[in-house]
DRENFI-633468 format. One record per residue: residue in one letter; x, y, z of N, C-alpha, C, CB in turn. Coordinates in steps of 0.1 Angstrom, whole numbers, plus 5000, padded with zeros to 4 digits. Glycine has a CB too. Layout:
BEGIN
AXYZXYZXYZXYZ
...
# end
This chain:
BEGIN
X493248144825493348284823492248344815494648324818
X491948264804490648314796489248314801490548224784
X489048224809488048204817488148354829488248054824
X488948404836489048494843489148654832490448444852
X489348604822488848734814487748764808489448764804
X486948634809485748644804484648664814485448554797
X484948644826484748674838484548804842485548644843
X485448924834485749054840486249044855484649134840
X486748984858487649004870488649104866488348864873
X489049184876489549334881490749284887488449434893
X491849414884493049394900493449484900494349294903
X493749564922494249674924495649714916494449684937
X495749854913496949934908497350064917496749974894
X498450094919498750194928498750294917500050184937
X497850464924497150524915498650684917495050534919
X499350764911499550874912498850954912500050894907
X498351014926496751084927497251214919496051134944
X498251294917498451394908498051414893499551424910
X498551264890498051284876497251204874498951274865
X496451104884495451014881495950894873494451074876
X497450854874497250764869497950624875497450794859
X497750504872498250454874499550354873497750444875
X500650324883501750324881502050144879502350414893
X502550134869502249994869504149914868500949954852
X505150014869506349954867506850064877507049934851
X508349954882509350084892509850214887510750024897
X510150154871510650254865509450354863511250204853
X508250384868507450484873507250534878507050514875
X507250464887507550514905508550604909507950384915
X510150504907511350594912511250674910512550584908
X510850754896511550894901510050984911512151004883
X508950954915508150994925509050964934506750924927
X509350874938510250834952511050874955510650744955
X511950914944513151024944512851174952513351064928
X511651214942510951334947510951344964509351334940
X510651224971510151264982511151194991508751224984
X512951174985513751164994514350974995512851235007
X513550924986513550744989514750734975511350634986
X515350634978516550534970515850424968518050484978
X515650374958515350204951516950154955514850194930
X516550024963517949934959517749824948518649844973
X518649774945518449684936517849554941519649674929
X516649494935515549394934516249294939514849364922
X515949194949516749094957515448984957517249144974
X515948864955514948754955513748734969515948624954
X512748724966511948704984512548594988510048664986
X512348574999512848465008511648285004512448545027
X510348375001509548224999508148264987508648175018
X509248334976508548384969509148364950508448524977
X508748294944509548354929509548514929508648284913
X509148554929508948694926510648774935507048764934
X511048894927512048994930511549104940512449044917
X512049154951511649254954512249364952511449244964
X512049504954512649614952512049684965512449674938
X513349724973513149814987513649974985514349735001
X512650044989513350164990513450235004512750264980
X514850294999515250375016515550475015516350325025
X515250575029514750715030515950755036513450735039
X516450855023517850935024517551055032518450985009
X516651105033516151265039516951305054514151255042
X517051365055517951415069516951355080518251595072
X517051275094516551205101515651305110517551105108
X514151275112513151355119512951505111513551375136
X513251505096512551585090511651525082513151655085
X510451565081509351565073509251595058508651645078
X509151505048508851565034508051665036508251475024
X506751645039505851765041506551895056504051685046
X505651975057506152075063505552065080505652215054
X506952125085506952085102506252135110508052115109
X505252195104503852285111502752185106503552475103
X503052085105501651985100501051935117502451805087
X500051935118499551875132499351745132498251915138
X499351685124499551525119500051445131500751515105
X499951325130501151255139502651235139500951135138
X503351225153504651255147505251115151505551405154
X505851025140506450905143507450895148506550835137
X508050795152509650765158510450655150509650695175
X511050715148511950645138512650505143513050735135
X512250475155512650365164511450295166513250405177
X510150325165508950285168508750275185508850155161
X509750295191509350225202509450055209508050265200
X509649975200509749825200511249795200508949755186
X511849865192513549815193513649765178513949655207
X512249755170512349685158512749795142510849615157
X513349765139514349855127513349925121515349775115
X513750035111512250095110511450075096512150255113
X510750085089510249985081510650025064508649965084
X511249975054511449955047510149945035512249875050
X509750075025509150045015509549925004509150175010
X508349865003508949754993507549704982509749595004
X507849684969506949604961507549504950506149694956
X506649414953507649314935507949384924506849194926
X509049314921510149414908509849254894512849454917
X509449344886509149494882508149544879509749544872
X506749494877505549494877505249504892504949384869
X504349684894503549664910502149654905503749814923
X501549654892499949614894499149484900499449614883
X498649474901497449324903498549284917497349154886
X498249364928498949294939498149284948500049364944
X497949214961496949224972497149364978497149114983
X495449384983495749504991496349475001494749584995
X496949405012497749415022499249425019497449325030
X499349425006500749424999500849614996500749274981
X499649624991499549794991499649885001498349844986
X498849825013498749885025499849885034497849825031
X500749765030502049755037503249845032502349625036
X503249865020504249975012503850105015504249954996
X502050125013501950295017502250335034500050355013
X501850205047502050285055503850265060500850255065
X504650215051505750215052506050355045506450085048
X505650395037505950535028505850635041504750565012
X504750625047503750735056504550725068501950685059
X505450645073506350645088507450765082507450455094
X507650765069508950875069508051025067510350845051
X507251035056506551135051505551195062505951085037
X504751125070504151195080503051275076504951255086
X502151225064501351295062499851285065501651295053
X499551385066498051355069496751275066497751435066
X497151315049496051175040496751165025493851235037
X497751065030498751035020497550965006500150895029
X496351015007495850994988495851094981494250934983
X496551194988497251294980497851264972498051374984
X498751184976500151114968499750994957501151044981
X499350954968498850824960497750754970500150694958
X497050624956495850554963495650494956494750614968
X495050384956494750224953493250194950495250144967
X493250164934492050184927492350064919491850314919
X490650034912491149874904490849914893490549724907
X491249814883491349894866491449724861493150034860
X490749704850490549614839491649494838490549694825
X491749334837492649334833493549354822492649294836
X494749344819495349334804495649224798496349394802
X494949204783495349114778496549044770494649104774
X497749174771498849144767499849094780499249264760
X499349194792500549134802500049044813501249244810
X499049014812498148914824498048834821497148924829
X497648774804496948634800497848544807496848604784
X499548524807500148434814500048424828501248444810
X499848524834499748524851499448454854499248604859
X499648354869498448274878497948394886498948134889
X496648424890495948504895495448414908494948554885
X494948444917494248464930493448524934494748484938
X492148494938491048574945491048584956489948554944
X490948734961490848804975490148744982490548924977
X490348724993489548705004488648815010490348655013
X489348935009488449065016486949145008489649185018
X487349054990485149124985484749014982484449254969
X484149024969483248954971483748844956481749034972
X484948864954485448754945485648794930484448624944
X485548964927485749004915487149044916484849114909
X487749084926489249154924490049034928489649304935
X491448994918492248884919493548954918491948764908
X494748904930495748924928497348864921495648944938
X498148894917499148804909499448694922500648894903
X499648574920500148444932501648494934500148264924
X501548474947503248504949503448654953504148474932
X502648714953502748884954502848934967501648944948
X501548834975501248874989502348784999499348854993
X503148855007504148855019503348785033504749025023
X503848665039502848615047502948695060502948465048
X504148795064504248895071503249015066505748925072
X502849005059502149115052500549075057502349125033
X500648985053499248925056498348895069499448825052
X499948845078499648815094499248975100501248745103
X500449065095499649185103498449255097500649305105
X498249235087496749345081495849245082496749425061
X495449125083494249025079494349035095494448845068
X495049045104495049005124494349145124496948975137
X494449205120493849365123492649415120494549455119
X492349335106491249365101490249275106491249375088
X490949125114489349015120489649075131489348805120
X490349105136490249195157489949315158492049215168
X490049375148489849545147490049605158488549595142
X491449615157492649655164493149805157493849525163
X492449845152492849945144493150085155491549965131
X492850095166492850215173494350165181491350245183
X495350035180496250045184497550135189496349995179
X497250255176498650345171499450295164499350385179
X499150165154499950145143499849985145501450215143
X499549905136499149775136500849695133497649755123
X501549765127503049735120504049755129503549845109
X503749785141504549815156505949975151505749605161
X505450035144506350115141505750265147506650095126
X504450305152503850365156503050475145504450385164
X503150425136502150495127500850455125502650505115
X500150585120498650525119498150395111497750635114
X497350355113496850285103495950305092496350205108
X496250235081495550305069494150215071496450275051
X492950275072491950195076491150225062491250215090
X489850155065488950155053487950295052488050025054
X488550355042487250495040485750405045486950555018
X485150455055483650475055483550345068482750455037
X484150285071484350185087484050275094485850095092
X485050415097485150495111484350615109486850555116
X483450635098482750775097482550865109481350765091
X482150785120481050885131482950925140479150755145
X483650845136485050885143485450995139486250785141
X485650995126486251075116485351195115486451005103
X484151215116483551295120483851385133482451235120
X484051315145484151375156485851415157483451285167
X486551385145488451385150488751395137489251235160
X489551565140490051605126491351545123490151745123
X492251525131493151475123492951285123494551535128
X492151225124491651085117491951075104490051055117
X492850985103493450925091492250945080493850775095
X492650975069491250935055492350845047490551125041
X491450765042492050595038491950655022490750415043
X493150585022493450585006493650505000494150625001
X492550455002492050334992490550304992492850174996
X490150334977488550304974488650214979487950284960
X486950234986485850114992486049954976483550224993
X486349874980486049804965484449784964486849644963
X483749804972482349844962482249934957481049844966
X483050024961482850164947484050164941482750344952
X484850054938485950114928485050164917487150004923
X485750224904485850254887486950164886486150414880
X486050074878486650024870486650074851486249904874
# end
């Protein structure tokens, strides 16, 4: 761990784009989640994981929109279409910092099947920040596979269902599917991959999540 601090090695944090900051316990989150209609249940062991999870589920009256019903956005199905149940927000309890991004990507576009928003880094978005030397020195850490070896996630964090669908999508780039998660929502892709897309098609998803060559750290 000392060696990885002397390193300056980095890890993602889910950012509250309203107040810019970042949310690093549930007990920060919930009441955001509240705001927009979601219940925390209580933290249940992973199946192949030490780590606790915490699922939240979307109380809101069924095929209404947190945001407003005049949005031109995409409109999801709460069935997906597959027969497969519809997807459950979830992150490890009780610390969500230093997590893989397909562990981020999987919670925001589970947030984004109920909310239906346009470019959910309104809400939030996924930035990397220093590590800490009071709550990290003990961690085992992991380096990403997706830069170039400065951003490390906590071991145990990333879901190998998490992994199969965002790492299969990002080596096939399958991204024009209509939702890589079989639930029919967009995919959160990488700011600056689809420019000349996104250019030509206004409602194209905008990714919320810094390029990691430009995070701030």
């Amino acid at each position: 761990m000392e060696d990885c601090m002397r390193l300056s090695m980095r890890k993602l944090a889910l950012w509250y784009t309203k107040t810019f900051k970042p949310l690093m316990t549930h007990d920060e989150l919930d009441p955001i989640m509240a705001t927009m209609g979601f219940v925390g249940f209580p933290p249940i062991q992973g199946s192949s994981s030490a780590f606790s999870w915490k699922e939240y589920v979307y109380m809101a009256s069924p095929g209404v929109s947190w945001r407003s019903k005049s949005s031109s956005c995409f409109r999801s199905t709460t069935g997906g279409g597959s027969g497969e149940p519809p997807p459950r927000p979830k992150l490890p309890y009780p610390r969500i910092d230093g997590l893989h991004i397909y562990t981020y990507r999987a919670f925001l576009d589970a947030v984004n099947f109920y909310l239906d928003m346009c470019d959910i880094s309104e809400l939030f978005h996924v930035r990397g920040m220093p590590l800490n030397r009071s709550h990290d020195r003990t961690r085992k850490w992991r380096c990403m596979e997706e830069d170039d070896g400065m951003f490390v996630y906590r071991e145990g964090t990333l879901e190998q269902t998490a992994y199969n669908v965002y790492h299969f999508n990002k080596v096939n780039n399958t991204s024009g599917n209509g939702g890589c998660n079989g639930y029919g929502g967009r995919v959160i892709r990488d700011k600056g991959n689809n420019d000349n897309e996104n250019n030509n098609n206004n409602n194209a998803p905008v990714s919320c999540f810094v390029p990691l060559k430009d995070i701030i750290v």
